[in-house]
PAZAPA-4460 file (N, C-alpha, C; in steps of 0.05 Angstrom, whole numbers, plus 32768, in hexadecimal, padded with zeros to 4 digits):
% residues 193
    n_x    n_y    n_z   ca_x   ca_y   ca_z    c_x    c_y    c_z   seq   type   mol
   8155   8029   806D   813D   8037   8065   8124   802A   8070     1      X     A
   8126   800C   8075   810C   8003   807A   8109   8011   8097     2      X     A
   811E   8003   80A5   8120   800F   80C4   810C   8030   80C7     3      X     A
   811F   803C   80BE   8119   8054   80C0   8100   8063   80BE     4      X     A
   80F5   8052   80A2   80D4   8054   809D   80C9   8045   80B3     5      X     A
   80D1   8037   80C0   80B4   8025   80D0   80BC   803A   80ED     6      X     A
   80CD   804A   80F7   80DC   8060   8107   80C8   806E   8102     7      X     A
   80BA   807B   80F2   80A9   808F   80EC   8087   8084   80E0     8      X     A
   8086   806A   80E7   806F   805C   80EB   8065   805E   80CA     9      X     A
   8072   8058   80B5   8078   8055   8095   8075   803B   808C    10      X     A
   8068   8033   807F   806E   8017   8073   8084   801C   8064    11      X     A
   809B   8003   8060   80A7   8002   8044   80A1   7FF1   8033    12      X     A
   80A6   7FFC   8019   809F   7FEC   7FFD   80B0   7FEC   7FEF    13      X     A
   80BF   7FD2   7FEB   80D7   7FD7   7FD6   80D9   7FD1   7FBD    14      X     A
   80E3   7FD5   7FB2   80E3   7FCE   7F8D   80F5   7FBB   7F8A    15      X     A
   80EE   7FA3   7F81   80FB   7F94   7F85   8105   7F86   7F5C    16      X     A
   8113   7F6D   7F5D   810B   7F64   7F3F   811E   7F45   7F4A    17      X     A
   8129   7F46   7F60   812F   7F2D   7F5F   8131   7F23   7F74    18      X     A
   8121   7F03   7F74   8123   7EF1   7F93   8132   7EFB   7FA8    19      X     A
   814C   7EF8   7FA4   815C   7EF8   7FC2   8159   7F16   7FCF    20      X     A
   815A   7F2E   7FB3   8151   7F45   7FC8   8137   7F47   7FCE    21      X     A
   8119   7F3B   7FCE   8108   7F36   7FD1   8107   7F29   7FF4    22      X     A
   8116   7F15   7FEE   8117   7F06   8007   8127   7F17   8023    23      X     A
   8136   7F24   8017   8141   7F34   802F   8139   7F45   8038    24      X     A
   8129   7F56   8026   8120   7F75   802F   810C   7F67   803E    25      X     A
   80F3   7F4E   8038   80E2   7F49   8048   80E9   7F42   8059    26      X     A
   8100   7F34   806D   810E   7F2C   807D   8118   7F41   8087    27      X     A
   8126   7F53   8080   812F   7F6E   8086   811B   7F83   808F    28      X     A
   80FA   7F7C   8093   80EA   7F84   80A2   80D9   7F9E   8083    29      X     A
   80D5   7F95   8074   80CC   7FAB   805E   80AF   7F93   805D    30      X     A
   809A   7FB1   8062   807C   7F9D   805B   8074   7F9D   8047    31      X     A
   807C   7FA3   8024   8075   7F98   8011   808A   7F98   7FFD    32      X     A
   8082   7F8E   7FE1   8099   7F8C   7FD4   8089   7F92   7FB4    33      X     A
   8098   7FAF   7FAE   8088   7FAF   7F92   80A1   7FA5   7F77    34      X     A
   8088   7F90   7F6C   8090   7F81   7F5A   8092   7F6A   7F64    35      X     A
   8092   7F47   7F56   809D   7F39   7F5E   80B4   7F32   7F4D    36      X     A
   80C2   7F1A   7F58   80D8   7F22   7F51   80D7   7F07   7F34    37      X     A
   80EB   7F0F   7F24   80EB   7F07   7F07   8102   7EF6   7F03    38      X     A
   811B   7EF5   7F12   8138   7EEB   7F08   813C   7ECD   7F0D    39      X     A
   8129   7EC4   7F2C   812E   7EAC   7F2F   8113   7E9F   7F3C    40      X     A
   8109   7E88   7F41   80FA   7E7F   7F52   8103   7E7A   7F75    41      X     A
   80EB   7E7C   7F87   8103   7E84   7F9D   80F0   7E70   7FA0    42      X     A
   8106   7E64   7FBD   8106   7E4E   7FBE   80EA   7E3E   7FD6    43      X     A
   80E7   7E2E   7FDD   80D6   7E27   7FF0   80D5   7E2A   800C    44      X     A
   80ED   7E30   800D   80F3   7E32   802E   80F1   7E4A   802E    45      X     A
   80FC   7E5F   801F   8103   7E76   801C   80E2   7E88   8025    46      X     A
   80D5   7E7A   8018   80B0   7E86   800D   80A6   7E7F   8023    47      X     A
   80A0   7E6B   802E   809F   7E64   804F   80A1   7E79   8062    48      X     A
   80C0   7E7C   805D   80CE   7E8F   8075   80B8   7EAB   806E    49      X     A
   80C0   7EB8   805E   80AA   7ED7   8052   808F   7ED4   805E    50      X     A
   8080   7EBA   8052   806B   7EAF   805A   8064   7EB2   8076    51      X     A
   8071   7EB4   8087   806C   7EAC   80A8   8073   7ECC   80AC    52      X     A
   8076   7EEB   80A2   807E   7F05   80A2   8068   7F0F   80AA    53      X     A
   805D   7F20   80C5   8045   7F2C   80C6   8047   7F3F   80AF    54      X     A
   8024   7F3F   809F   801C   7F56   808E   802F   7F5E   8080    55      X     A
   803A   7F4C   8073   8045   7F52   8056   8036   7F59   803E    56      X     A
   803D   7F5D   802A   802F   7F5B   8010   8041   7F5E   7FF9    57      X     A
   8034   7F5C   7FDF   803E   7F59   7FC4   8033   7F60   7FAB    58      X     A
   8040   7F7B   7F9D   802C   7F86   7F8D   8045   7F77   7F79    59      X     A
   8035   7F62   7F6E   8040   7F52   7F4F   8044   7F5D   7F37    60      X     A
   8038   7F72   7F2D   8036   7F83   7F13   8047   7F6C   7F03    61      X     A
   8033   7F5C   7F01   8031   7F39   7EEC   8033   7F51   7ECA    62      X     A
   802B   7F5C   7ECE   8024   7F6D   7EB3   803F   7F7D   7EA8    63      X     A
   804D   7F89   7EB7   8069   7F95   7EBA   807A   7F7D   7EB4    64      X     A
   8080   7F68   7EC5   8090   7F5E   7EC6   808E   7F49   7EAC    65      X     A
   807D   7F43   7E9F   8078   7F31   7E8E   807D   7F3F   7E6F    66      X     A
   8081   7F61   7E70   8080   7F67   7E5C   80A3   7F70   7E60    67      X     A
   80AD   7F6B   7E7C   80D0   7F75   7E81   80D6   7F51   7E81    68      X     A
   80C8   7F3F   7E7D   80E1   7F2A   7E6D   80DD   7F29   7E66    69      X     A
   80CD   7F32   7E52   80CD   7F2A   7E2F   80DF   7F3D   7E25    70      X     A
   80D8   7F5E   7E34   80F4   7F6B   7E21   810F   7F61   7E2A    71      X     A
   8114   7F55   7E44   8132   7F4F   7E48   8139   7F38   7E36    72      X     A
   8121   7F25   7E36   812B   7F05   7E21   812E   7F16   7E03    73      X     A
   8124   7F26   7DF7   811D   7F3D   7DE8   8140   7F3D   7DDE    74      X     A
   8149   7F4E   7DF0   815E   7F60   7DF1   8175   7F4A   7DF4    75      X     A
   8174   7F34   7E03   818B   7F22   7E0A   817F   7EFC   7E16    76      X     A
   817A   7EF0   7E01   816B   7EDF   7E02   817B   7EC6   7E18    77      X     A
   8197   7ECE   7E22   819F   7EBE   7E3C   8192   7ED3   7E58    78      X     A
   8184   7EE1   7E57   8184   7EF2   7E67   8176   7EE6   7E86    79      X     A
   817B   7EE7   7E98   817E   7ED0   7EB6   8159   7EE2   7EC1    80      X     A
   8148   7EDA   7EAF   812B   7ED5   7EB9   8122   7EC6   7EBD    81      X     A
   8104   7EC1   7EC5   80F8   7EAE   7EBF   80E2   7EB2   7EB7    82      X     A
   80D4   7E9B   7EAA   80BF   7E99   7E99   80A1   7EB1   7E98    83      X     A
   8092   7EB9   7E8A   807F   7EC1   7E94   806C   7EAD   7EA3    84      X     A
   8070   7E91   7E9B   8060   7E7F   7EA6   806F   7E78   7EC0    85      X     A
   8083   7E75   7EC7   8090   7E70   7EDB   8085   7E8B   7EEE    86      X     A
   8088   7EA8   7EF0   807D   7EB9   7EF7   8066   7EBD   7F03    87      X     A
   804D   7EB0   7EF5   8038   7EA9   7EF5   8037   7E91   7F17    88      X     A
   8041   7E79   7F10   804C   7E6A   7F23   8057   7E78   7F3D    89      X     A
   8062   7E8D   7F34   8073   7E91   7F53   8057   7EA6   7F61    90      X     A
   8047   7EB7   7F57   802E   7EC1   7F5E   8019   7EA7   7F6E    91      X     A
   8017   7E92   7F59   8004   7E7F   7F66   8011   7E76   7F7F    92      X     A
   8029   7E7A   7F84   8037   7E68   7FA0   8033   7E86   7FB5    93      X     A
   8039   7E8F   7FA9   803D   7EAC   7FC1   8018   7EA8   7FCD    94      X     A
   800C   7EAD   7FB7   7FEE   7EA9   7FB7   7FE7   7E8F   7FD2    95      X     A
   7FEE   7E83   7FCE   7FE6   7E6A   7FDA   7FF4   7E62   7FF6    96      X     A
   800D   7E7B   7FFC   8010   7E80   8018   8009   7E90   8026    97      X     A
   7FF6   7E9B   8014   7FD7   7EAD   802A   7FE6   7EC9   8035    98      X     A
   7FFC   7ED3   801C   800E   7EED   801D   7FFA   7EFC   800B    99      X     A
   7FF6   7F16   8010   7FDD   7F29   8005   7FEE   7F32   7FEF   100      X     A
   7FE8   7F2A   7FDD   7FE4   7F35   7FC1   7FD9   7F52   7FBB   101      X     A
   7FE4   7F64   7FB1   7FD3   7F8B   7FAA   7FD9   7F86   7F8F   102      X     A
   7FC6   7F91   7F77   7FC7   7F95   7F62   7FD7   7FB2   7F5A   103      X     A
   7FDF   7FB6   7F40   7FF2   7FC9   7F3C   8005   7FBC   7F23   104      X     A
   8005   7FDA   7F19   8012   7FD7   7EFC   8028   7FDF   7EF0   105      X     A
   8032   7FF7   7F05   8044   8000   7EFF   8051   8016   7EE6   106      X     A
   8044   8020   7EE0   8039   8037   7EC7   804B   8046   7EC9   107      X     A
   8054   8058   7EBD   805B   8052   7E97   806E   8042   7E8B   108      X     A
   8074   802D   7EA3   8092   801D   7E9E   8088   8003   7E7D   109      X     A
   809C   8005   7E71   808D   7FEC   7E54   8077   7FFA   7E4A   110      X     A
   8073   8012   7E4D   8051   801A   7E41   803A   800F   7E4A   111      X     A
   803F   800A   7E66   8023   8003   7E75   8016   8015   7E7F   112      X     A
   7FFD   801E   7E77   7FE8   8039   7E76   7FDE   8033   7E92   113      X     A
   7FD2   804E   7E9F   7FC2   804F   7EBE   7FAB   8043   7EC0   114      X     A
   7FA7   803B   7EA5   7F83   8032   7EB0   7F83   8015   7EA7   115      X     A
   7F72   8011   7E8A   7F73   7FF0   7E85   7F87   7FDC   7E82   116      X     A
   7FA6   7FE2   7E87   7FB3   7FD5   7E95   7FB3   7FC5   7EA9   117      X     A
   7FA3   7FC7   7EBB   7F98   7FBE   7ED3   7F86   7FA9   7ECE   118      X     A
   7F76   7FAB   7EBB   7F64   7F94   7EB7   7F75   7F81   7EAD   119      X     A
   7F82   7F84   7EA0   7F9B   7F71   7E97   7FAD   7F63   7EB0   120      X     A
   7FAD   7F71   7EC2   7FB8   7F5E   7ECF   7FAF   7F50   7EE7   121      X     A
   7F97   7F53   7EEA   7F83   7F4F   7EF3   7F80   7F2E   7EE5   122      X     A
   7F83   7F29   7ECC   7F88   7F1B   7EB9   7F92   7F07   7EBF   123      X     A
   7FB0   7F11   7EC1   7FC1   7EFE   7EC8   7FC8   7EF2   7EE3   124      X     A
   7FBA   7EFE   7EF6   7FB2   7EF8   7F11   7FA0   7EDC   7F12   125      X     A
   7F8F   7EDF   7F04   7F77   7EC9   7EFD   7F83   7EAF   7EEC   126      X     A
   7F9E   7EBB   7EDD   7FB0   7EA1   7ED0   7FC3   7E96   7EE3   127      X     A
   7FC3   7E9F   7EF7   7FD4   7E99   7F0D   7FCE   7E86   7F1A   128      X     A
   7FB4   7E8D   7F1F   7FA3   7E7C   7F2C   7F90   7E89   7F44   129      X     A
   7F94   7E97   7F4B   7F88   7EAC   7F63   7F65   7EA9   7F54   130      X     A
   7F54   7EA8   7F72   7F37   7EA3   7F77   7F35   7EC3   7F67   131      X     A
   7F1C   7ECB   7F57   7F11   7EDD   7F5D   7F08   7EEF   7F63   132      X     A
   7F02   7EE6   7F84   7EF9   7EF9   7F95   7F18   7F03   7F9F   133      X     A
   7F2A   7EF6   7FA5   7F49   7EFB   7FB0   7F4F   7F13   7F99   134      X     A
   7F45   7F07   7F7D   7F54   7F20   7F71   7F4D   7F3A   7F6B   135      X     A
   7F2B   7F3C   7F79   7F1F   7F58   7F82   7F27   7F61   7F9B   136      X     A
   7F30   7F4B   7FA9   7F3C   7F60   7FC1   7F57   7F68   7FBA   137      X     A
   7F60   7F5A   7FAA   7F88   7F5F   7FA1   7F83   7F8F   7FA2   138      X     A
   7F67   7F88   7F91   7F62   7FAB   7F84   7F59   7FBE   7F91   139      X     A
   7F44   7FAF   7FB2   7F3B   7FBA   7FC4   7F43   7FB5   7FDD   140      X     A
   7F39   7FB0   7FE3   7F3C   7FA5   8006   7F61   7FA3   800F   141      X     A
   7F67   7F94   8003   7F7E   7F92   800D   7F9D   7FAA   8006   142      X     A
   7F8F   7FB2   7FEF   7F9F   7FD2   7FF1   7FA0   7FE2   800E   143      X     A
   7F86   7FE3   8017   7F80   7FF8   8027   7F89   7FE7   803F   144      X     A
   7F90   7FD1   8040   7F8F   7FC7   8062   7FB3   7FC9   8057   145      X     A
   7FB6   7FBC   8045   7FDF   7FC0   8044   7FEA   7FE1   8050   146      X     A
   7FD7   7FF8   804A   7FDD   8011   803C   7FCD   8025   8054   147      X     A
   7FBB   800A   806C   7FB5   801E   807C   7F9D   8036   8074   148      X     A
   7F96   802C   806A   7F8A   8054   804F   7F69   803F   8060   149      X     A
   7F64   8056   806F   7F47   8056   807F   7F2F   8060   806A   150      X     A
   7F18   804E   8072   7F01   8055   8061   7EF6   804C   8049   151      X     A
   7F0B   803D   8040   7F0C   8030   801B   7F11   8017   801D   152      X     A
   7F0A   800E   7FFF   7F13   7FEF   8001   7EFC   7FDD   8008   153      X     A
   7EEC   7FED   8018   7ED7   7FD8   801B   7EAF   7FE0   801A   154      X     A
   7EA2   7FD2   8011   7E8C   7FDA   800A   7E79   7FD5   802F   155      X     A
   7E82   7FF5   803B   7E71   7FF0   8055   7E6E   8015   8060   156      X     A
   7E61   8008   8074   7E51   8026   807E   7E67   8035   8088   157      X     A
   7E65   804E   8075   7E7A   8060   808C   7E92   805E   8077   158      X     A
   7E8F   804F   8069   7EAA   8048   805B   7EA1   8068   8036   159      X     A
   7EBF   8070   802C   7EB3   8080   8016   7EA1   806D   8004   160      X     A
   7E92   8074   7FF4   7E7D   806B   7FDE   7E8A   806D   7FB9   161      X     A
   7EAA   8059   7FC1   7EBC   8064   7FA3   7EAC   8041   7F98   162      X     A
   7E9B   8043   7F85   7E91   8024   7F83   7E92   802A   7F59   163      X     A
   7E9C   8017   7F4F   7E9A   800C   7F33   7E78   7FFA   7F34   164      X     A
   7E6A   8000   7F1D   7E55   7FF0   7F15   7E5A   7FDB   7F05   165      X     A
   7E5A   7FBC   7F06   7E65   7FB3   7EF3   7E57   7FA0   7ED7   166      X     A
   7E52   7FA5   7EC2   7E3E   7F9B   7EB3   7E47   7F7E   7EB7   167      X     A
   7E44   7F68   7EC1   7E4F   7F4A   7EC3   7E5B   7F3F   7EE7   168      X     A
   7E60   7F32   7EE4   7E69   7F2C   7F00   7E80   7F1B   7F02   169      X     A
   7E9B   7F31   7F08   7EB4   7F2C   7F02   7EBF   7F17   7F1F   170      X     A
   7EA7   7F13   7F2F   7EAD   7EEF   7F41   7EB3   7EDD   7F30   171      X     A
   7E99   7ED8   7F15   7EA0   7EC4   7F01   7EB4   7EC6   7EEF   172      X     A
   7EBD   7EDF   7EEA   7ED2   7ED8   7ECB   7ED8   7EFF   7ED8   173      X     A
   7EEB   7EFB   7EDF   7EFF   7F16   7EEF   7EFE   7F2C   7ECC   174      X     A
   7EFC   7F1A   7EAF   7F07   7F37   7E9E   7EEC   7F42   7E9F   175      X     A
   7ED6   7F39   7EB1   7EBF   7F48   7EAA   7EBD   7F68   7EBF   176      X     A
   7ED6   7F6B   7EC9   7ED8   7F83   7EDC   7EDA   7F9D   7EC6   177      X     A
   7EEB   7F97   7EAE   7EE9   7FAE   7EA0   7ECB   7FB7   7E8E   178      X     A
   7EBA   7FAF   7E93   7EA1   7FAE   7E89   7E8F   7FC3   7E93   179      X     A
   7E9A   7FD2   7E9E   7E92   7FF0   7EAD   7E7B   7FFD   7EAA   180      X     A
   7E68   7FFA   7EB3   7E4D   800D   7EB4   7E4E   802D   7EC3   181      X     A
   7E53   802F   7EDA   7E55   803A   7EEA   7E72   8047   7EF7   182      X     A
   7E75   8059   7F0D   7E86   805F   7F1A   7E7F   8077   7F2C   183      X     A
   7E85   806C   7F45   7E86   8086   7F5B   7E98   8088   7F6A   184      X     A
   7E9B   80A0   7F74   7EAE   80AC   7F7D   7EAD   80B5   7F9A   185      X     A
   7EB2   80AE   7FAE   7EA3   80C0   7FC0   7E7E   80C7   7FCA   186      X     A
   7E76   80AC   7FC1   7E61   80AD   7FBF   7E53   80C1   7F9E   187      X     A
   7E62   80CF   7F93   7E53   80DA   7F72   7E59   80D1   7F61   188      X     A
   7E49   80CC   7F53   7E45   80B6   7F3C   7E57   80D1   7F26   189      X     A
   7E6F   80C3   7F17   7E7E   80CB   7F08   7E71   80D0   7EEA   190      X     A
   7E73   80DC   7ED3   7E64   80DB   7EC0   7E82   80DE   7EA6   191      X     A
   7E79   80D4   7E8E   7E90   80DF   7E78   7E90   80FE   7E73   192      X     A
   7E79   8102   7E78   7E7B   8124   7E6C   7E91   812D   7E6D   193      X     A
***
């Protein structure tokens, strides 16, 4: 399937939940991997190898996965996960091999809703350890450069005018993103009415 998609000039994205198929599909030529994976910690050499993959990426849904081992330890408390803090850990390493991180939540899976779900994991991005500014681009910029999608993503000329107003400045403390003043769309300012 990856083949085939990059045959018709496709990214692939696979769904993944555990290291070793993580490690292969990216090896196996697939440029992202939704979810990270939960069952084991992969290993050093392993993260390296991925690491050195042109334009990979990794949508973590830290938020998903944190609420699928708690129901699996939940449901069967030998159950072959790992930690939410360990989790956390394997984000800050991926993080710190300069592999692009995309935010994403994965909805309606565990009862995770389309909208302030996201600030949540936005959250746990920032418990990870990830800068800030890295974790406004996880939401902007680097969507659109993984995903190709022309015009967005970035605050410039020529580019659409989709801009959040933000009451605080979520550089200093990231939960101040849900603090919402504003919203446009296309350049038109959105309203509740």
């Amino acid at each position: 399937l990856i083949r085939e998609a990059h045959k018709i000039n496709k990214i692939a994205v696979v769904h993944i939940s555990k290291s070793r198929d993580a490690y292969e599909v990216l090896k196996m030529g697939a440029n992202g991997l939704a979810h990270l994976w939960r069952d084991a910690l992969i290993s050093e050499e392993k993260l390296d190898e991925i690491a050195q993959l042109d334009s990979i990426f990794i949508i973590p849904t830290l938020i998903t996965n944190v609420k699928a081992i708690n129901y699996l330890k939940g449901k069967n408390p030998d159950a072959k996960v790992i930690s939410p803090l360990q989790l956390k850990h394997e984000l800050n390493r991926i993080y710190k091999k300069g592999i692009a991180i995309l935010a994403g939540t994965d909805p309606p899976n565990l009862g995770i809703n389309y909208g302030t779900d996201l600030y949540e994991e936005l959250k746990l991005f920032s418990e990870a350890g990830m800068s800030n500014l890295d974790i406004l681009k996880s939401v902007t910029s680097n969507i659109m450069n993984a995903f190709a999608i022309k015009n967005k993503g970035y605050v410039k000329e020529g580019f659409d005018a989709d801009l959040i107003l933000i009451n605080g400045n979520p550089l200093d403390n990231i939960e101040e993103i849900s603090n919402i003043e504003h919203i446009w769309k296309a350049g038109q300012l959105v309203t509740n009415d």
